[in-house]
matplotlib code that plots the C-alpha trace (Angstrom):
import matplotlib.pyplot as plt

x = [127.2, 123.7, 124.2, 127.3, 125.7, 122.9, 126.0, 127.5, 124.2, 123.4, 126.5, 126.1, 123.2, 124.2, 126.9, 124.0, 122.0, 121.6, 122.6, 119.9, 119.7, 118.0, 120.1, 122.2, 122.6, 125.0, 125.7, 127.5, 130.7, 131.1, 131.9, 133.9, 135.8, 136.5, 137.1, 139.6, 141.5, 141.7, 143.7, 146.5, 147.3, 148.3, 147.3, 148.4, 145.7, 147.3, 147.5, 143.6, 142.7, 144.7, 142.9, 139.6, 141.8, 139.1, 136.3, 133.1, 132.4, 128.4, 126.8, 124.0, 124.9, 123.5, 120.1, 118.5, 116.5, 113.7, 114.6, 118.1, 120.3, 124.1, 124.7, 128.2, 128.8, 132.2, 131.4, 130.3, 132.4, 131.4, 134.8, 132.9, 132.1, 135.5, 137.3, 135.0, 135.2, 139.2, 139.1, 136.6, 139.1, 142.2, 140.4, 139.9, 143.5, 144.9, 143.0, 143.7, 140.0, 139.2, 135.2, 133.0, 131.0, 133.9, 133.7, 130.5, 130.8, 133.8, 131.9, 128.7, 131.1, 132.6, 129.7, 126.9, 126.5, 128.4, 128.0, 124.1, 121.5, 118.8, 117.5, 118.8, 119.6, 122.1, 124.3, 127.7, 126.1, 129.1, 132.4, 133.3, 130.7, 132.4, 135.4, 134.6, 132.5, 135.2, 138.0, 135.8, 135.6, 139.4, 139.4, 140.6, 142.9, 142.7, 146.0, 146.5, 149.1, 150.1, 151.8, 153.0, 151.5, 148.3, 148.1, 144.4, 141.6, 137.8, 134.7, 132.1, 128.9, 126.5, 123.3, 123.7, 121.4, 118.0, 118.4, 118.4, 116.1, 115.3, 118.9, 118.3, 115.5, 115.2, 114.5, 112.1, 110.3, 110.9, 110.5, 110.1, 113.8, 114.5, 114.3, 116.9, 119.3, 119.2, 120.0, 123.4, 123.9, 123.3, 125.8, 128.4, 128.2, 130.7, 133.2, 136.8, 139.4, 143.2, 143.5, 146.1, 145.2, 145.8, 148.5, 150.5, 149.5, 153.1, 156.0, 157.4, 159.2, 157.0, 153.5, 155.9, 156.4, 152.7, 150.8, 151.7, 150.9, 147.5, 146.1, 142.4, 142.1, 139.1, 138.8, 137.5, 135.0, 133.9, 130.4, 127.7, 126.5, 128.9, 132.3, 134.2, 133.6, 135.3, 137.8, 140.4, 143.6, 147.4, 150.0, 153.2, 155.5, 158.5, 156.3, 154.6, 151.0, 148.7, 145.1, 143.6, 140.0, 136.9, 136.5, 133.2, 135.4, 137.0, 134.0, 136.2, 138.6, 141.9, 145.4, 144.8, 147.4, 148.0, 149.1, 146.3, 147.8, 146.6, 144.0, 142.9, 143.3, 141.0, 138.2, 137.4, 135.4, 138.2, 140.0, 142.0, 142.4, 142.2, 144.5, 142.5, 144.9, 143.9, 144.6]
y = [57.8, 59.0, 62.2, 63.1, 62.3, 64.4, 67.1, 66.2, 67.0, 69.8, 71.4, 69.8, 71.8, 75.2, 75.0, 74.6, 77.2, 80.3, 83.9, 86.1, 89.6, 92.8, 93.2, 90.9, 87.5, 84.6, 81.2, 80.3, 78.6, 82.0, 83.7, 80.6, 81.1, 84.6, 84.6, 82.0, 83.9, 86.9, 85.0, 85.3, 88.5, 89.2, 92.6, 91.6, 91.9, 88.7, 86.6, 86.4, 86.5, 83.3, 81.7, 81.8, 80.1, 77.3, 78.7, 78.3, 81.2, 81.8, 85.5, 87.1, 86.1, 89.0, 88.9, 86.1, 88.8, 90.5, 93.6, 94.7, 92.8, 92.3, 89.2, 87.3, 84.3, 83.1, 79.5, 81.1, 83.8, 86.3, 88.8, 91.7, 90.0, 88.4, 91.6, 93.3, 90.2, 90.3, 94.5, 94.2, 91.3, 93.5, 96.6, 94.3, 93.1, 96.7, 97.7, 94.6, 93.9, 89.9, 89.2, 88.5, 91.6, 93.5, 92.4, 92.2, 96.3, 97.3, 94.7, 96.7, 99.6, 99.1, 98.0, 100.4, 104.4, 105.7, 102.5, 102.8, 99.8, 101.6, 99.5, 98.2, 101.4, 102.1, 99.2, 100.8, 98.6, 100.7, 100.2, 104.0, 104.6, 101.9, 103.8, 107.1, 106.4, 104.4, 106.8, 109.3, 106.5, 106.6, 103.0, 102.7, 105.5, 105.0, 105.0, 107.4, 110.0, 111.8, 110.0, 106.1, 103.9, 105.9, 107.4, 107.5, 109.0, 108.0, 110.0, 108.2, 107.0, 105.7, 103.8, 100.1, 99.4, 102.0, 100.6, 97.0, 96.7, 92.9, 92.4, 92.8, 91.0, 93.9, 96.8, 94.4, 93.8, 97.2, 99.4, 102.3, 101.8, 103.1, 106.7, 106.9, 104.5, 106.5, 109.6, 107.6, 106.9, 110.9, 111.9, 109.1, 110.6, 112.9, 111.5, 111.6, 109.6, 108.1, 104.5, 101.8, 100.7, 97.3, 98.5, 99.1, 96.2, 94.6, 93.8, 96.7, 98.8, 101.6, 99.2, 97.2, 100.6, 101.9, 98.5, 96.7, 93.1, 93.0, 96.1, 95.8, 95.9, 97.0, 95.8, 98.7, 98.2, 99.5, 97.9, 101.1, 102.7, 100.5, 101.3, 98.2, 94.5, 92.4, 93.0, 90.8, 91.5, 91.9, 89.1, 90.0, 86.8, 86.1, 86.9, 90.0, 90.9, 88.0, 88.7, 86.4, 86.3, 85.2, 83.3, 82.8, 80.6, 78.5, 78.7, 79.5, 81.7, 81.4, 82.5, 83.3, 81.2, 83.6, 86.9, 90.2, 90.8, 88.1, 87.8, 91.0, 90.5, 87.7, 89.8, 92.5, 94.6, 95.1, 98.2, 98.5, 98.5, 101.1, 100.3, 100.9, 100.3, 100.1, 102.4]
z = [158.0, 157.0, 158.8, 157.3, 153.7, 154.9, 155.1, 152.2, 149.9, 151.7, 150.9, 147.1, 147.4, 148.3, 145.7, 143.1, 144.3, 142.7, 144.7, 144.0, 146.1, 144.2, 141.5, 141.2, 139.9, 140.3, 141.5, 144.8, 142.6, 140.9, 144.1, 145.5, 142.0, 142.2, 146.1, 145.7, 142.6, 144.9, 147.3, 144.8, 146.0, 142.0, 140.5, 137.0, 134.1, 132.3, 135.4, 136.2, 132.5, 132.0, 134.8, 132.8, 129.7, 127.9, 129.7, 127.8, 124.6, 125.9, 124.2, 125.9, 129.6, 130.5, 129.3, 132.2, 133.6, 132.7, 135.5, 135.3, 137.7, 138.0, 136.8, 137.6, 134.9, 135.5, 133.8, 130.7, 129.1, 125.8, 125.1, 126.9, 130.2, 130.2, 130.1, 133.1, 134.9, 134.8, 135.1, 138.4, 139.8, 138.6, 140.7, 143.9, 144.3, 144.1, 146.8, 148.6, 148.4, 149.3, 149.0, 146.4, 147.9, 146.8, 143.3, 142.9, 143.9, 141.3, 138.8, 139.1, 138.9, 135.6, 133.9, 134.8, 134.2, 137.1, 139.0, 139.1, 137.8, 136.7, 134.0, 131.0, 129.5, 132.4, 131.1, 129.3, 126.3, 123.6, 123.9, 123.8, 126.9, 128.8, 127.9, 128.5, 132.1, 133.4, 132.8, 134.9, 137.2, 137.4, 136.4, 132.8, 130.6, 126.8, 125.5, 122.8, 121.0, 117.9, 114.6, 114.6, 115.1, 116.2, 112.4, 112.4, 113.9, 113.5, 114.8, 115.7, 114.8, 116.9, 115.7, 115.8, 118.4, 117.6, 114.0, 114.5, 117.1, 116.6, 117.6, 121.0, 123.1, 125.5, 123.1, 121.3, 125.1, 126.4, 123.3, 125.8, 126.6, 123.0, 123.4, 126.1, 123.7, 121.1, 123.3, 124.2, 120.7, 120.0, 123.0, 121.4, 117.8, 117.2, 119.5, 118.5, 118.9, 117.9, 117.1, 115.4, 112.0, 111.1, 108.6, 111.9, 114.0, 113.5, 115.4, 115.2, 118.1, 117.7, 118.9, 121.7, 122.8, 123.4, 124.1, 127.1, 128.4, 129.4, 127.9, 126.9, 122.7, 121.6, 118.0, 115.8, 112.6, 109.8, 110.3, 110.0, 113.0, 115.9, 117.3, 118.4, 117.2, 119.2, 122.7, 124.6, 126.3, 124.6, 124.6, 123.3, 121.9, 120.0, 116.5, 117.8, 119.0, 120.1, 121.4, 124.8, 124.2, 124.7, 121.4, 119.1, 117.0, 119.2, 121.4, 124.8, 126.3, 123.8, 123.6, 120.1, 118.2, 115.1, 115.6, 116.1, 112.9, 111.3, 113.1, 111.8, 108.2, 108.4, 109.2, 106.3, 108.5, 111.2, 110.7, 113.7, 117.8, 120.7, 123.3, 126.9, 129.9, 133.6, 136.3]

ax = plt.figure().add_subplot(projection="3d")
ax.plot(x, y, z, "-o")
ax.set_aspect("equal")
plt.show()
């Protein structure tokens, strides 16, 4: 009996323990969680996102480290790492990929600068970036075309993070990481693309027909100097557009109950969304 308790909190124990190798980050029931999710043998976006449904709202699960390390947070959920956590397990199960090893790789993948940690500054930190890397990667495609309902077209610019500095621990720790941000936030500026306007976020033939279950929406702003607000995956219903996300308001991963349109109107300062479907 007192050997198998001995077991029994040993095991306790491991499952407690935190997985740290160089560079990356993560406790042992994050890769029991994702190792048993890729035993579905699914390679729908929807189906994994909706396993992380009421998960925990947490920002700034990233920033546990002072040296740049891949962290895995599957307990705790902000609307960027949910989407790269359901992309990198999306990525594994098309290529019949089974391990947390695995996903820890197309994780690290999807996040960084051409799959490379080199310090905070090679994190995809914007939106676009994240875009634009990971269609080289031949991950993503950004869904886009001419006239309805893609009737606008924004060029960017890029300055949110240089300017407010005291926004972000890092920079305020590491101001020699500046330099280099604001060289991404030069090479972003000027950047053109297509997107929806809320006008046309409706249920309307014309958006069932270019956004698809499980596309990423990147919400765009009008806030000065930053490209996307706020991201989460499509659900289409009987009264149109719906967005699954991870949630600030609700404080966890949510079917959002009112529709993107809505959802939308509610926030002055959204303008729109990009559509960003995997490969």
């Amino acid at each position: 009996m007192i050997s198998n308790m001995k077991h029994l909190f040993i095991i306790a124990a491991l499952l407690m323990a935190s997985v740290t190798m160089k560079g990356q980050t993560a406790l042992a029931k994050d890769s029991i969680c994702i190792e048993k999710l890729l035993q579905s043998g699914d390679t729908t976006t929807l189906y994994y996102a909706r396993k992380f449904l009421g998960r925990p709202y947490v920002s700034y699960t990233l920033e546990v480290n002072d040296e740049e390390q891949l962290v895995v947070n599957t307990r705790q959920l902000d609307c960027t790492t949910l989407v790269e956590t359901v992309a990198a397990l999306v990525l594994c199960a098309k290529d019949s990929l089974t391990t947390f090893a695995d996903f820890k790789s197309k994780l690290q993948q999807l996040r960084y600068r051409g799959g490379v940690i080199d310090g905070y500054p090679s994190r995809l930190h914007y939106f676009s970036d994240w875009i634009i890397d990971n269609t080289a990667m031949g991950f993503v495609r950004e869904v886009q075309q001419e006239g309805l309902p893609f009737s606008s077209e924004k060029s960017l610019y890029i300055k949110f993070m240089s300017r407010y500095i005291h926004a972000y621990k890092t920079l305020q720790k590491h101001p020699e990481f500046i330099p280099t941000i604001a060289a991404q936030e030069d090479s972003l500026t000027g950047y053109k693309y297509r997107f929806i306007p809320k006008a046309q976020v409706k249920n309307s033939a014309a958006l069932r027909a270019v956004v698809k279950d499980g596309d990423i929406l990147a919400i765009t702003c009008s806030t000065q100097g930053l490209d996307v607000s706020h991201l989460g995956f499509a659900v289409w219903k009987a009264d149109g557009l719906h967005l699954l996300n991870a949630s600030s308001i609700h404080k966890k991963v949510v079917d959002e109950p009112m529709t993107l349109r809505q959802y939308l109107y509610k926030h002055p300062k959204f303008t729109g969304i990009r559509v960003v479907r995997m490969m």
